[in-house]
N, C-alpha and C positions, 0 to 999 in steps of 0.2 A: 760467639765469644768463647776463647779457649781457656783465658787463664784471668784474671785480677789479682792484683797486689796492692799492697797499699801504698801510697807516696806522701812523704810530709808533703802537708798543704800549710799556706801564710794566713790562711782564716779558718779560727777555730769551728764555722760553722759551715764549711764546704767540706767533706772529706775526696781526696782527690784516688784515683788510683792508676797502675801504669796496664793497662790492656794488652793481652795477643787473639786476634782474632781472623778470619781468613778471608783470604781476598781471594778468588779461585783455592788453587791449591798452596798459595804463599802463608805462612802466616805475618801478620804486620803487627805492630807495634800502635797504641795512640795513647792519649790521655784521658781520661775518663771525671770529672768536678760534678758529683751529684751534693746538694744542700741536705745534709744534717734531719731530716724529718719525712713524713711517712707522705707531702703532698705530692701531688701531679703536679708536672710543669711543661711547660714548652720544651723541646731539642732544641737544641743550638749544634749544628755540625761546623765546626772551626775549620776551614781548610788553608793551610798556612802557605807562605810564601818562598822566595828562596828554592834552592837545590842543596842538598846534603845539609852540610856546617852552617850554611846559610841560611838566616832565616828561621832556625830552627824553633820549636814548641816552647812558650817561656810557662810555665806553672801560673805565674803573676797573674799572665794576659788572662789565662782561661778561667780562674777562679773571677776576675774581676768578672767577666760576664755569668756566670753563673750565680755570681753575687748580687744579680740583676734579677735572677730568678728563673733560671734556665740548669737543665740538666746539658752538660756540656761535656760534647765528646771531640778531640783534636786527632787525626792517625798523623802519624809521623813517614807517612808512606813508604814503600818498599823498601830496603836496604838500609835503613835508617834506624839507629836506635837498638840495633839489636834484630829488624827484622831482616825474612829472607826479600830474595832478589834484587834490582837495581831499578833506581827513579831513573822516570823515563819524561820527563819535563812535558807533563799532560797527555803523555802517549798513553802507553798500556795503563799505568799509573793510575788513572783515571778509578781504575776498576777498585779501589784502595779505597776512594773517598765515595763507590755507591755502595761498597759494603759496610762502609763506615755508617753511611745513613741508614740501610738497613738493621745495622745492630743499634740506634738511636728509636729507629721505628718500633723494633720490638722490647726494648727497655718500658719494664712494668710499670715505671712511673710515668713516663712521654706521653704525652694527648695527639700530639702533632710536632715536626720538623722546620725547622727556620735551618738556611744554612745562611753561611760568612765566608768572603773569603777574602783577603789581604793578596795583595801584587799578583803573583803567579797563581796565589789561590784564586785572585778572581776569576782567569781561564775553568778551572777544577769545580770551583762553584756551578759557572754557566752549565757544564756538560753533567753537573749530577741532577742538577734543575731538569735538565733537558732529558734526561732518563729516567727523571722520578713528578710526573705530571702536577705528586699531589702536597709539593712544595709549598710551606704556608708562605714564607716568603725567601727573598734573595736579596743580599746585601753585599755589594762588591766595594773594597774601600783603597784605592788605590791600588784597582786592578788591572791587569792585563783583560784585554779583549779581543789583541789581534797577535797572531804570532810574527806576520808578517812583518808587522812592524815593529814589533820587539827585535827581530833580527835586523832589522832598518838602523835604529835608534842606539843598540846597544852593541856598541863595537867590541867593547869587552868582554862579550856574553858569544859572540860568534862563535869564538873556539869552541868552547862549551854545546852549543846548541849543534852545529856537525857535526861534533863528535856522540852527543847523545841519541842526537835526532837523525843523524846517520848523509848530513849534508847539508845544501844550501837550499833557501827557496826557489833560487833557480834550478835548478837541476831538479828538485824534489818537492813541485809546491805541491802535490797532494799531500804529505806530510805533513806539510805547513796546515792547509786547510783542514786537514785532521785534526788539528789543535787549533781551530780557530773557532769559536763558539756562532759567530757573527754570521756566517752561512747556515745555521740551523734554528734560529731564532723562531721561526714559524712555528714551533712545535713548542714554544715554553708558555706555560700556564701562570708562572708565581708571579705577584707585581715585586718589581726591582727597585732597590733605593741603590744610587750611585753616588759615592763620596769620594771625594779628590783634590788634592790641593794644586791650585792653578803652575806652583812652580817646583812641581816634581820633577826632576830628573831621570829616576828610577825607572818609574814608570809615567809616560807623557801623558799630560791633561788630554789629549788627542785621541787615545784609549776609551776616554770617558764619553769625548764626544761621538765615538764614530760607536757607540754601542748607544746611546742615549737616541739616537738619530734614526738608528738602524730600527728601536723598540718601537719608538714616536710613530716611523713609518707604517707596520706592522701593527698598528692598536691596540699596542702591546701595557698594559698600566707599568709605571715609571716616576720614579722623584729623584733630581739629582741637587747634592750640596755641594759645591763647588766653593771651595775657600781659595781667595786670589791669593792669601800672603802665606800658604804653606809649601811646604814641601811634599818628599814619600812620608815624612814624620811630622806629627804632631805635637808643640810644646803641652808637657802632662796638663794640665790644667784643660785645657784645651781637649786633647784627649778622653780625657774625664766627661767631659758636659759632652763630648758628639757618642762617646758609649750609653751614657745614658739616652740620650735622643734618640740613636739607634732602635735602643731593645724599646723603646716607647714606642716606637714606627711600629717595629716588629709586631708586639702584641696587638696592634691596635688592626692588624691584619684579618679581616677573616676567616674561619676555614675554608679548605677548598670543598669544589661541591662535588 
């Protein structure tokens, strides 16, 4: 960690603050929601969704989970917010969200790491899982899991993904498989809880299955909640009760050994 500032928080008993800290030689940008008193808690590493403008860190989200009981750290990755270089849509980028967990790891209050990750954070999730063994757990909630098929599904995102990703999967499926978690699974330790609402568009229930399948095969520990009558978003209420169920999963996790 390079720098802390403070940021108004919406609950008097989180105080929030805006992070610079370095990812190689970048510095990046995150949010930081530690609770108001001197206990240990669980990490929580938030890995957000979206590209740039999209999808962006809402303060709200992150205090709501930390309001759960979690010291909770979000990076806003590369070029975002103030920081250096440019998101590279689970490329290089990558390196954002294992240094993020690292500065979660060594915060003097954290016992242990739980990460999160929403749509494109589910991709970001998988691979810090997959670099950091001693993951207590992983929670993807309407995540990507294949990139292949993100470029399949989401015609509007094409332009976008060639131009960042440097072309097509045809032309460039190593690329693709770079960003694809789903080939590397053998090597992940944390058990995973998958949530997804059966009528996403954003991100397809399909996502869910072919990483639920993939774990299942693998003997890999796994729980998925699949809601038939949602979408990418959840009405609040709704919301509300699978956050709290969540961090109950979460906690209810072992440590690793």
């Amino acid at each position: 960690m390079i720098s802390k500032q403070r940021f108004p928080s919406p609950n008097p008993n989180i105080e929030l603050s805006i992070v610079t800290y370095l990812s190689g030689d970048l510095k990046i940008k995150g949010l930081l929601a530690e609770p108001k008193d001197e206990a240990i808690y669980d990490g929580f590493l938030y890995l957000r969704g979206g590209i740039k403008n999209v999808g962006q860190v809402r303060p709200a989200r992150i205090v709501q989970f930390a309001s759960e009981g979690f010291i909770v750290f979000a990076p806003f990755y590369r070029g975002n917010q103030g920081g250096d270089g440019n998101e590279d849509f689970a490329g290089e980028d990558r390196e954002d969200a294992f240094s993020a967990f690292q500065l979660l790891q060594s915060h003097p209050r954290v016992k242990g790491v739980h990460i999160f990750g929403f749509s494109r954070g589910g991709v970001m999730a998988l691979l810090t899982a997959l670099e950091f063994p001693k993951v207590k757990s992983l929670v993807t909630w309407g995540g990507v899991s294949d990139m292949f098929l993100t470029y399949e599904e989401r015609k509007d995102l094409r332009r976008m993904m060639k131009r960042v990703i440097g072309g097509t999967p045809t032309k460039y499926p190593d690329r693709y498989e770079y960003r694809t978690p789903l080939f590397e699974l053998e090597k992940l330790e944390a058990p995973v809880l998958i949530i997804h609402g059966e009528q996403d568009h954003n991100v397809s229930i399909e996502h869910a299955y072919r990483l639920e399948k993939r774990l299942r095969s693998l003997g890999k520990e796994v729980e998925s909640w699949y809601f038939r009558e949602f979408t990418h978003y959840f009405p609040p209420a709704i919301n509300r009760r699978v956050v709290r169920d969540l961090t109950k999963w979460m906690k209810s996790r072992k440590d690793p050994k």
